[in-house]
C-alpha positions as CSV (number, residue, x, y, z in Angstrom):
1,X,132.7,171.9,62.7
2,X,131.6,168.3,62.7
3,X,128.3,167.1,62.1
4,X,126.0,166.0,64.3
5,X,126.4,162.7,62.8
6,X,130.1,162.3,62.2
7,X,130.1,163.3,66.1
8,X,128.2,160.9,67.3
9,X,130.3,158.5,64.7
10,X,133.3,159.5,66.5
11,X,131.8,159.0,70.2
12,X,130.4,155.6,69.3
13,X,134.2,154.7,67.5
14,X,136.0,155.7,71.4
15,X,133.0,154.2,73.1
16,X,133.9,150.8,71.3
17,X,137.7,151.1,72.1
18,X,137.1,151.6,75.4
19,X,135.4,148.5,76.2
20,X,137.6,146.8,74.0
21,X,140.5,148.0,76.1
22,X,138.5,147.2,79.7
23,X,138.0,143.8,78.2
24,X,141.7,142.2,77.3
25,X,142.3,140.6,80.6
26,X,138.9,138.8,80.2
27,X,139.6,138.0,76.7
28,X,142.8,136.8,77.2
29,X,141.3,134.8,80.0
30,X,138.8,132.8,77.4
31,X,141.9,132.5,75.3
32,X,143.7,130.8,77.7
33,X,146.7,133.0,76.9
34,X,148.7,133.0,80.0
35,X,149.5,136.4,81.9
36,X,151.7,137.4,84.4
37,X,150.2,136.8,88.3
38,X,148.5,133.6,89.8
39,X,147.1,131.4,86.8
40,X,143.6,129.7,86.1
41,X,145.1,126.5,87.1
42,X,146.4,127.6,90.1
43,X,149.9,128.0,89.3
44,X,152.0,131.7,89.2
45,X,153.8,132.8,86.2
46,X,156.8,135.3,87.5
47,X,155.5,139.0,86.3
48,X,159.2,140.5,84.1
49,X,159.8,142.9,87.0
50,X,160.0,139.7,89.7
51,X,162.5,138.6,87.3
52,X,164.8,141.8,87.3
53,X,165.0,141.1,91.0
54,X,168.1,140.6,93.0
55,X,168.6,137.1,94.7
56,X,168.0,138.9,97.7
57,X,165.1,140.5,97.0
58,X,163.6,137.2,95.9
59,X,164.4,135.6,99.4
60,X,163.2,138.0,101.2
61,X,159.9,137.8,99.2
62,X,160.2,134.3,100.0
63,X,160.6,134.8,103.8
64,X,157.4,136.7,104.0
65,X,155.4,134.0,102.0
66,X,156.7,131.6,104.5
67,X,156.0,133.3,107.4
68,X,152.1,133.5,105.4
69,X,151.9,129.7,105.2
70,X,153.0,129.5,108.5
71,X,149.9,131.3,109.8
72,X,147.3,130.7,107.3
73,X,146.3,127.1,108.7
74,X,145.8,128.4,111.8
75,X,143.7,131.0,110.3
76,X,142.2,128.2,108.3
77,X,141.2,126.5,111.5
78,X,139.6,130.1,113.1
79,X,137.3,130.8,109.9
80,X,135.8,127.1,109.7
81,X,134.5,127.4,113.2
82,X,132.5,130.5,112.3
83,X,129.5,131.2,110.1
84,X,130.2,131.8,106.0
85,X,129.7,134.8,105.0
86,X,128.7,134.3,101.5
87,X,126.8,132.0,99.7
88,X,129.6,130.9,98.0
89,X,131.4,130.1,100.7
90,X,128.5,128.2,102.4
91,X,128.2,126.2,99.4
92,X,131.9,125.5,98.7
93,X,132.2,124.2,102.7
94,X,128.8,121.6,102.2
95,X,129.8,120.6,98.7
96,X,133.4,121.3,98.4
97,X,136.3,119.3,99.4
98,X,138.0,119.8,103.2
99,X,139.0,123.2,103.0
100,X,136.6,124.5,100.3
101,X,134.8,127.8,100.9
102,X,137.7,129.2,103.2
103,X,139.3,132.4,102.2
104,X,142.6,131.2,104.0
105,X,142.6,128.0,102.3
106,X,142.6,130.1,98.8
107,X,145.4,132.1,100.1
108,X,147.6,129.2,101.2
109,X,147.1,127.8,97.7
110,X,148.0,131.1,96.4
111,X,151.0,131.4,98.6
112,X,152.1,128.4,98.1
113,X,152.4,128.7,94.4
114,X,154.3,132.0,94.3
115,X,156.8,130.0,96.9
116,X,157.1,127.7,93.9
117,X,157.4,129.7,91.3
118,X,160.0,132.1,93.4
119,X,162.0,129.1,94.2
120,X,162.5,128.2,90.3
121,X,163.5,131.7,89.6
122,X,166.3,131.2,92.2
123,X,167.4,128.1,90.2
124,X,167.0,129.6,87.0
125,X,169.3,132.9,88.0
126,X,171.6,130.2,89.8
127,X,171.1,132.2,93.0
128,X,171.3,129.0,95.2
């Protein structure tokens, strides 16, 4: 049987991993190690699985963000007329640039960077 100390030795020790291991992505972040997804900077690095896709798997992804930036101004458009609902929000619409504060402005910005990066994959894999 352990100790009471050498147990509570061994509870702080997988306390300490734990958080460790919740804080990599954050970590990583500060590093400015890049990481699969949308990036910092706004750009979208192609996660390994996107790249085991088929070229038609990658249009079709393509066709649905197209159809998104198709509809997100509109929804753009919708949102500025009403209230903010966050402070943020309020802040980044007084302060910000045109656009700033709106959640479908963020998405068309995200959208539009996955087209990108899902367009060089087709050039890269020669799929045009």
């Amino acid at each position: 049987m352990l100790s009471n100390v050498a147990t509570s030795l061994v509870r702080l020790s997988l306390a300490a991993v734990m958080v460790a291991a919740g804080g990599c992505a954050s970590v990583q972040d500060m590093a400015g190690v890049p990481r699969t997804g949308h990036q910092k900077d706004g750009s979208y690095l192609v996660s390994a699985d996107e790249e085991k896709l088929a070229c038609r798997q990658i249009r079709d992804r393509l066709e649905v963000l197209s159809r998104q930036l198709k509809m997100l101004p509109q929804k753009a458009a919708i949102e500025e007329k009403s209230r903010p609902m966050t402070v943020t929000a309020a802040f980044g619409r007084m302060f910000g640039q045109p656009g700033d504060g709106l959640s479908a402005t963020s998405e068309y910005q995200k959208a539009s960077a996955e087209t990108d990066a899902l367009n060089a994959l087709l050039v890269r894999r020669q799929c045009i």
